[in-house]
LOTI-372472 format. One line per field, with one value per atom (N, C-alpha, C, O): atom name; x, y, z; residue number from 1; residue in one letter. Coordinates in Angstrom, 1 decimal, decimal comma, always signed. Layout:
<nodes>
site = (CA_...) .
x = (X_...) .
y = (Y_...) .
z = (Z_...) .
pos = (NUM_...) .
code = (A_...) .
</nodes>
This chain:
<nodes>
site = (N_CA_C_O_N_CA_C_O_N_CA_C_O_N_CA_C_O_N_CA_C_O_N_CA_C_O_N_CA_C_O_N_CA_C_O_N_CA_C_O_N_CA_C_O_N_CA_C_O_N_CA_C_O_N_CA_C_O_N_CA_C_O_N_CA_C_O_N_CA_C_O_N_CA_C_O_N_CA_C_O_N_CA_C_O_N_CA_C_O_N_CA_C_O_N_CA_C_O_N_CA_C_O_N_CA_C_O_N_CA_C_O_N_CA_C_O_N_CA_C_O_N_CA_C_O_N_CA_C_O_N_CA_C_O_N_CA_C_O_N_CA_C_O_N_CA_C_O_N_CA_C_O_N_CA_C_O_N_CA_C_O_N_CA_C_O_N_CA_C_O_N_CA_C_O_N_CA_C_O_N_CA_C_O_N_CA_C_O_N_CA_C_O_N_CA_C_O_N_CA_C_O_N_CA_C_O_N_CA_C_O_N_CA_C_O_N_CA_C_O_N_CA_C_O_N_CA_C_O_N_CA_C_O_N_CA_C_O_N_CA_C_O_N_CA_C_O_N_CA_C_O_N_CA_C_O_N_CA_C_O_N_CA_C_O_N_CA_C_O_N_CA_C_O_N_CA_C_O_N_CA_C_O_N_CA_C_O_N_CA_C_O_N_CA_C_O_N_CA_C_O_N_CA_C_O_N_CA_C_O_N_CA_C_O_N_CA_C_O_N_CA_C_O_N_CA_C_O_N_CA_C_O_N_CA_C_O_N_CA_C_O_N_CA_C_O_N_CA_C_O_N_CA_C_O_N_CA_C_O_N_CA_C_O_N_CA_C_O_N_CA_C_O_N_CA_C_O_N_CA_C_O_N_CA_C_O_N_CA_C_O_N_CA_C_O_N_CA_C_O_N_CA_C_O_N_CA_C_O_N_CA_C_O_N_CA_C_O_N_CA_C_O) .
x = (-16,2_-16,1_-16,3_-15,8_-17,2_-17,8_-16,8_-16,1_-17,0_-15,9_-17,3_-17,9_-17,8_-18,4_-17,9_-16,9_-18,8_-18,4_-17,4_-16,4_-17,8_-17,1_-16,0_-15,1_-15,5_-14,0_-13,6_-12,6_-14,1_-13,3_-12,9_-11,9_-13,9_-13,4_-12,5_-12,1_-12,3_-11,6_-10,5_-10,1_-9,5_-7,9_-8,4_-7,4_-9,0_-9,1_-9,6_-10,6_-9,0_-9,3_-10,9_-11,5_-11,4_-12,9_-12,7_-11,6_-13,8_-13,8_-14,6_-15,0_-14,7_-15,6_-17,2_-18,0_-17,3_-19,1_-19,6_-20,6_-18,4_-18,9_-18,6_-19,3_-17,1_-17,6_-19,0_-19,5_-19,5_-20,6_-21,8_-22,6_-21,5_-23,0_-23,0_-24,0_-22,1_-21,6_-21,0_-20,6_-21,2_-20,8_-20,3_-19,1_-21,2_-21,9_-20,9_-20,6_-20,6_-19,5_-18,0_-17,2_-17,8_-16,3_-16,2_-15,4_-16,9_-16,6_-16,8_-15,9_-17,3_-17,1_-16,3_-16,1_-15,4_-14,0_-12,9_-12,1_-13,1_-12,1_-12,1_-11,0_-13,2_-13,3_-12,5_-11,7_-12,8_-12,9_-11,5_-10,9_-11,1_-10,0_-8,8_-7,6_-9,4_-7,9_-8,5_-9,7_-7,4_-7,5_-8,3_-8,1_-9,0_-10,1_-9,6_-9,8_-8,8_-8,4_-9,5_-9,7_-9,8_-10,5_-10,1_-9,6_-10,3_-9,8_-10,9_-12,0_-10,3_-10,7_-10,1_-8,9_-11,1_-10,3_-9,0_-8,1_-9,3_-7,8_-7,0_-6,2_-7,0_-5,5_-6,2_-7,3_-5,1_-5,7_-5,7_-5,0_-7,3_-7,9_-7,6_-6,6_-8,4_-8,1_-8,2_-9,0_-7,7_-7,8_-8,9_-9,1_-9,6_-10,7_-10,1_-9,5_-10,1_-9,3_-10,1_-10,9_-10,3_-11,0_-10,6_-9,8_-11,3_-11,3_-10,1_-9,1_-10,2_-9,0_-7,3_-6,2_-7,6_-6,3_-5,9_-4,7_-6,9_-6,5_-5,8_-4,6_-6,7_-6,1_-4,7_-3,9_-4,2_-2,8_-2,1_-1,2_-2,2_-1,3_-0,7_+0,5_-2,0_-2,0_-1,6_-0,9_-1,7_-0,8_+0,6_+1,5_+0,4_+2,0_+3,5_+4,0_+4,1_+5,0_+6,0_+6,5_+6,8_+8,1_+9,2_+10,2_+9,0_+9,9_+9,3_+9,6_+8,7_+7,9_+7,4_+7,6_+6,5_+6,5_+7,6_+7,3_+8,7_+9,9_+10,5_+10,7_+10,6_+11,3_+10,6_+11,2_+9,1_+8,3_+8,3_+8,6_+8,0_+8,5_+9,7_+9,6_+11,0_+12,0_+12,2_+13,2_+11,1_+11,6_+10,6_+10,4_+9,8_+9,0_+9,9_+10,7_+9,7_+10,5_+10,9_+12,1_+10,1_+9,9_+11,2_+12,2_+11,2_+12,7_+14,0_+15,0_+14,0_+15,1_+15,6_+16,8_+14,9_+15,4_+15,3_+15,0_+15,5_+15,6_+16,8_+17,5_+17,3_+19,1_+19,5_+19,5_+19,9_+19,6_+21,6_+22,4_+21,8_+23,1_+23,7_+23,3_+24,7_+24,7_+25,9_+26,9_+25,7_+26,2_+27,6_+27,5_+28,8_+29,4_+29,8_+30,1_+29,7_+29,7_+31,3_+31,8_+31,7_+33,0_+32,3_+31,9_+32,6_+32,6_+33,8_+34,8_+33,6_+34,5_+35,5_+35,3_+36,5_+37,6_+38,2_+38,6_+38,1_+39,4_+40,5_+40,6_+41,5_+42,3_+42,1_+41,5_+42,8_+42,3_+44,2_+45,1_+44,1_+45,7_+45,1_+44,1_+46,0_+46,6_+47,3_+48,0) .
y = (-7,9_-7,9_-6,5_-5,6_-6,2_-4,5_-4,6_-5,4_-3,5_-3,6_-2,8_-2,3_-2,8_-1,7_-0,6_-0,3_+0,1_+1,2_+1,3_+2,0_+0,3_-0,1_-0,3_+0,4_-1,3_-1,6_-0,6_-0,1_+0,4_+1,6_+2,3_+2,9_+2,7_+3,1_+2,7_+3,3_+0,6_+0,8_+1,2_+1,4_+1,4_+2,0_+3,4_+4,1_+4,0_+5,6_+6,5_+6,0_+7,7_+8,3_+8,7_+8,7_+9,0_+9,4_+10,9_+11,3_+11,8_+13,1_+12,4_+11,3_+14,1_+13,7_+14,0_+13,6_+14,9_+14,1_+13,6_+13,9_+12,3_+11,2_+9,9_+8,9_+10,4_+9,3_+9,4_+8,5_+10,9_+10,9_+9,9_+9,3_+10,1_+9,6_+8,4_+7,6_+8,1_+6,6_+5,6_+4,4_+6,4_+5,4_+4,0_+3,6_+3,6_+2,4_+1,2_+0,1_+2,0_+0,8_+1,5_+0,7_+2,8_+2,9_+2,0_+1,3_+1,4_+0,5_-0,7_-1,4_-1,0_-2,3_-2,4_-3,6_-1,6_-1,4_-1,8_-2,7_-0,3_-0,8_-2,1_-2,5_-2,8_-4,1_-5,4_-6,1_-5,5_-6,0_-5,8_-6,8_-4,6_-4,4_-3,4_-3,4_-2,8_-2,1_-0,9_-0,6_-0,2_+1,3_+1,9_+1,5_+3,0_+3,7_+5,3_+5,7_+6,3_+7,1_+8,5_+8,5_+9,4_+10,6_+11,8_+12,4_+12,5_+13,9_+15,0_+14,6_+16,3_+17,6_+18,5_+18,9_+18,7_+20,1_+19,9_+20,7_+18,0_+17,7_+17,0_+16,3_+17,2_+16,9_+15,6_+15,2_+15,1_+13,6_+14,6_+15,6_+13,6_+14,2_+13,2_+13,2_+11,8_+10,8_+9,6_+9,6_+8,4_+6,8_+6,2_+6,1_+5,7_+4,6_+3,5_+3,2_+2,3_+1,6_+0,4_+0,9_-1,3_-2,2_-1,7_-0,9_-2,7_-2,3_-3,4_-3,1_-4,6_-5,4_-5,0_-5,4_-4,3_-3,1_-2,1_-1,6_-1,6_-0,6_-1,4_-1,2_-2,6_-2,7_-3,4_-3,4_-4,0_-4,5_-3,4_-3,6_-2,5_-1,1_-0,8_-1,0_-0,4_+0,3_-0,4_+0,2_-2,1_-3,0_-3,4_-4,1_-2,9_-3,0_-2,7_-1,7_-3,4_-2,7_-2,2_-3,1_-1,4_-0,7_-0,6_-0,1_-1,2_-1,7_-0,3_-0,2_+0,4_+1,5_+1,0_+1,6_-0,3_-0,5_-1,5_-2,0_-1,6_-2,4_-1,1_-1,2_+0,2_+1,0_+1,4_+1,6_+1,6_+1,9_+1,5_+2,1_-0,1_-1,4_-1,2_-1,3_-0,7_-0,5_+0,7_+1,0_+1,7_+3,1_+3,0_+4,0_+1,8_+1,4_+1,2_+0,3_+2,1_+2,2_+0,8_+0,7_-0,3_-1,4_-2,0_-2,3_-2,0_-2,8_-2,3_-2,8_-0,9_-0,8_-1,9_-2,1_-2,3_-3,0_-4,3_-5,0_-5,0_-6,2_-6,3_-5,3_-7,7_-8,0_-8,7_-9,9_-8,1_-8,7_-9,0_-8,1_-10,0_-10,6_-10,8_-11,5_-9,9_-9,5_-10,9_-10,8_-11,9_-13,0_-12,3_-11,6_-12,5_-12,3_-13,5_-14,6_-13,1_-13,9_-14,0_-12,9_-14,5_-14,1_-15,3_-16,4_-14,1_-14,9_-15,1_-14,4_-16,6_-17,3_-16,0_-15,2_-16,3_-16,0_-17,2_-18,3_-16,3_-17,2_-16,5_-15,3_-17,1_-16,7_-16,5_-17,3_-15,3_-14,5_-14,1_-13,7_-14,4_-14,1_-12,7_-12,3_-12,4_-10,5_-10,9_-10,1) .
z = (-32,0_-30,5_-30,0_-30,7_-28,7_-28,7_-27,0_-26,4_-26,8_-25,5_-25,1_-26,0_-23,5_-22,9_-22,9_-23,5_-21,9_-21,2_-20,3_-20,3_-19,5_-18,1_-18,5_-18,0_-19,4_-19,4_-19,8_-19,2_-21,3_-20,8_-20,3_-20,7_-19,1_-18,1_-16,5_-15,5_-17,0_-15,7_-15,6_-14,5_-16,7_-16,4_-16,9_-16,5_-17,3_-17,1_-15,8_-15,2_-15,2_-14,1_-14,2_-15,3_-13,2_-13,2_-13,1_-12,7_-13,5_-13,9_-12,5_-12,3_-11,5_-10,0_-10,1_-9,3_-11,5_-11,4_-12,4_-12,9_-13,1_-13,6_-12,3_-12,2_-11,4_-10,3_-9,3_-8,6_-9,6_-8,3_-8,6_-8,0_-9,7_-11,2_-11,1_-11,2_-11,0_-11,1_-9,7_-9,7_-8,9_-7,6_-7,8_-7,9_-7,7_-7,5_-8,3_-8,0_-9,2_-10,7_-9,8_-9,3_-9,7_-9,0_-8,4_-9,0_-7,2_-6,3_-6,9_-6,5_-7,3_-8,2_-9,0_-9,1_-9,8_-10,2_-9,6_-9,8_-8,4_-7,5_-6,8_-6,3_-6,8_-6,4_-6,9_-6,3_-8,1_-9,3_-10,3_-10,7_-10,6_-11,4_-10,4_-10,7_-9,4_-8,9_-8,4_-8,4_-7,9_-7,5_-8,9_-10,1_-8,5_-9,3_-9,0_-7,9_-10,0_-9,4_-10,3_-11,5_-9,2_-9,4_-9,4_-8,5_-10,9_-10,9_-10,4_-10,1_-10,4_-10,1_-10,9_-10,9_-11,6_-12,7_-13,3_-13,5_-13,7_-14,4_-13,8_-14,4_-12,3_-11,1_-10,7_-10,6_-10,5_-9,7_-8,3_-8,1_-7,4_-6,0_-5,5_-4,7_-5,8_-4,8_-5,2_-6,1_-4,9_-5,0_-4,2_-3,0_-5,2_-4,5_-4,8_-5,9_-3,3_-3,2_-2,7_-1,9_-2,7_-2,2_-0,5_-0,1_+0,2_+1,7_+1,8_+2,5_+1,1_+1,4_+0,8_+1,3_-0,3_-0,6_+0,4_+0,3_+1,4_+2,0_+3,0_+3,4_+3,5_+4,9_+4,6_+5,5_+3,5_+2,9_+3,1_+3,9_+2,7_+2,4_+3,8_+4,2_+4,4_+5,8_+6,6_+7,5_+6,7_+7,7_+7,2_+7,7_+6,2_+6,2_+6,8_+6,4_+7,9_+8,8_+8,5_+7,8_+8,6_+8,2_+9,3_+9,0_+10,8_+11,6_+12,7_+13,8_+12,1_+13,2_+14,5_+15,6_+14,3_+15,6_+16,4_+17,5_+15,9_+16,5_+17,5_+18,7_+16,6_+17,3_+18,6_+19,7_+18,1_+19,6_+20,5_+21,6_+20,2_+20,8_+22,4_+23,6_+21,4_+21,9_+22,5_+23,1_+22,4_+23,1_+24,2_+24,9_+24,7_+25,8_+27,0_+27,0_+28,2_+29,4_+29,6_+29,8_+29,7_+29,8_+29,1_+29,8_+28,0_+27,2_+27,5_+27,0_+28,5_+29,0_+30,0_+30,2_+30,5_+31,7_+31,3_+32,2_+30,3_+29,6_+29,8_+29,6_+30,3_+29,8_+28,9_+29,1_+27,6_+26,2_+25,9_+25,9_+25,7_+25,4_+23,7_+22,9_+23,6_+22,1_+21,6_+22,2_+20,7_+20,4_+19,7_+18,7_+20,2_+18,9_+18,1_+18,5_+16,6_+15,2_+14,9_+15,1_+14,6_+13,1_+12,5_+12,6_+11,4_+10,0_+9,9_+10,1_+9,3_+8,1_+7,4_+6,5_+8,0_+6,3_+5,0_+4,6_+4,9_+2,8_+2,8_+3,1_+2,6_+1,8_+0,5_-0,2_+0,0_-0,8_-1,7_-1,1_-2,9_-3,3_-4,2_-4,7_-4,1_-4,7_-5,5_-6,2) .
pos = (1_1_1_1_2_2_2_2_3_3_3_3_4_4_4_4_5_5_5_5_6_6_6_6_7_7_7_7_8_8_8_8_9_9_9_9_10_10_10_10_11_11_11_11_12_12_12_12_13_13_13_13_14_14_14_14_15_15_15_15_16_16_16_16_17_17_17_17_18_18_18_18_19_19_19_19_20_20_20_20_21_21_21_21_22_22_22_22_23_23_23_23_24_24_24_24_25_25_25_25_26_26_26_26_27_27_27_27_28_28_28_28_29_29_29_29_30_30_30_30_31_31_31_31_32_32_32_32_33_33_33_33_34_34_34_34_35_35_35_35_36_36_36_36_37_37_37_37_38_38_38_38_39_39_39_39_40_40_40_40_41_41_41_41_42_42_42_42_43_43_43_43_44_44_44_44_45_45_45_45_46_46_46_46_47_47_47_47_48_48_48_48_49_49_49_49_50_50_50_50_51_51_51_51_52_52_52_52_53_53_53_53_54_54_54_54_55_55_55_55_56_56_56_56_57_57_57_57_58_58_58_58_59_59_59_59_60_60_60_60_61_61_61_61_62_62_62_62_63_63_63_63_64_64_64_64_65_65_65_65_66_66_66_66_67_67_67_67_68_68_68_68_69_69_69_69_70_70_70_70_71_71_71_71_72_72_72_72_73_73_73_73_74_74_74_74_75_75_75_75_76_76_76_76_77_77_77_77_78_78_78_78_79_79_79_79_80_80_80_80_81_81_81_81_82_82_82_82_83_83_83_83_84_84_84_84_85_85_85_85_86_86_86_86_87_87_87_87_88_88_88_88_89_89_89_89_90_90_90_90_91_91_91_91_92_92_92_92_93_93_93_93_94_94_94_94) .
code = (X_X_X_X_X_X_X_X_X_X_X_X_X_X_X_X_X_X_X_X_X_X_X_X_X_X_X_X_X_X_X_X_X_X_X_X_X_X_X_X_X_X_X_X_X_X_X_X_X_X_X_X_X_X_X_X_X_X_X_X_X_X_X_X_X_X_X_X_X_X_X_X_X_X_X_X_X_X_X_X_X_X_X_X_X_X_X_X_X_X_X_X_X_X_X_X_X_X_X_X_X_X_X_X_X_X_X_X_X_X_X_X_X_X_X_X_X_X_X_X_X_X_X_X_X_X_X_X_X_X_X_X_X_X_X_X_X_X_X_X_X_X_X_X_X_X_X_X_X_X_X_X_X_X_X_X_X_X_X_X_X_X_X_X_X_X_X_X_X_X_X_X_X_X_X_X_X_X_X_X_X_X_X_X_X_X_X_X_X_X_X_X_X_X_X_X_X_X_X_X_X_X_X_X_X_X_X_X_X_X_X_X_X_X_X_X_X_X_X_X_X_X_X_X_X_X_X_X_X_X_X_X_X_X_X_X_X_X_X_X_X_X_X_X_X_X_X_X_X_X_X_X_X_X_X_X_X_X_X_X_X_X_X_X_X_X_X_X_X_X_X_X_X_X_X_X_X_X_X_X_X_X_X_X_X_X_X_X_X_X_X_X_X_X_X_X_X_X_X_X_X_X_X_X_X_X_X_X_X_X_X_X_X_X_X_X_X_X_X_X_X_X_X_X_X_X_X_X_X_X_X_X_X_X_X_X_X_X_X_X_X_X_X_X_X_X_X_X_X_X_X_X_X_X_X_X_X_X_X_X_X_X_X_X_X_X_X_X_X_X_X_X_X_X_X_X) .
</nodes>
């Protein structure tokens, strides 16, 4: 069984002028098997990433725009009614 090239380089980083060389397969990597990451003199530089990976990453919300949301002049003057809960107790032996 012969393995290509390609597979072995899709989990290895790209040296940046074997990615320049090679465009064409990065992005079809990254397509295909995942982020494609690129060195410079050794150091990881950068992640090539599908367009449908980036936009997952990047839309991912972290409650950032809740707070904005809420620091809008606008939601001050909302009259928002805070429910109070009790929870349930147990008795509980010591």
């Amino acid at each position: 069984m012969s393995t290509t090239r390609t597979e072995n380089m899709a989990g290895r980083p790209w040296r940046l002028q074997d990615a320049k060389a090679r465009f064409s397969e990065v992005v079809r990597l990254a397509q295909q098997a995942g982020p494609q990451r690129v060195t410079v003199r050794g150091r990881d530089a950068v992640v090539v990433v599908s367009s449908q990976e980036y936009d997952r990453l990047r839309h991912s919300e972290t409650g950032a725009a809740l707070v904005r949301a809420m620091a809008d002049p606008r939601a001050r003057k909302l009259d928002m009614e805070h429910a109070k809960v009790t929870p349930p107790v147990r008795d509980v032996k010591l």
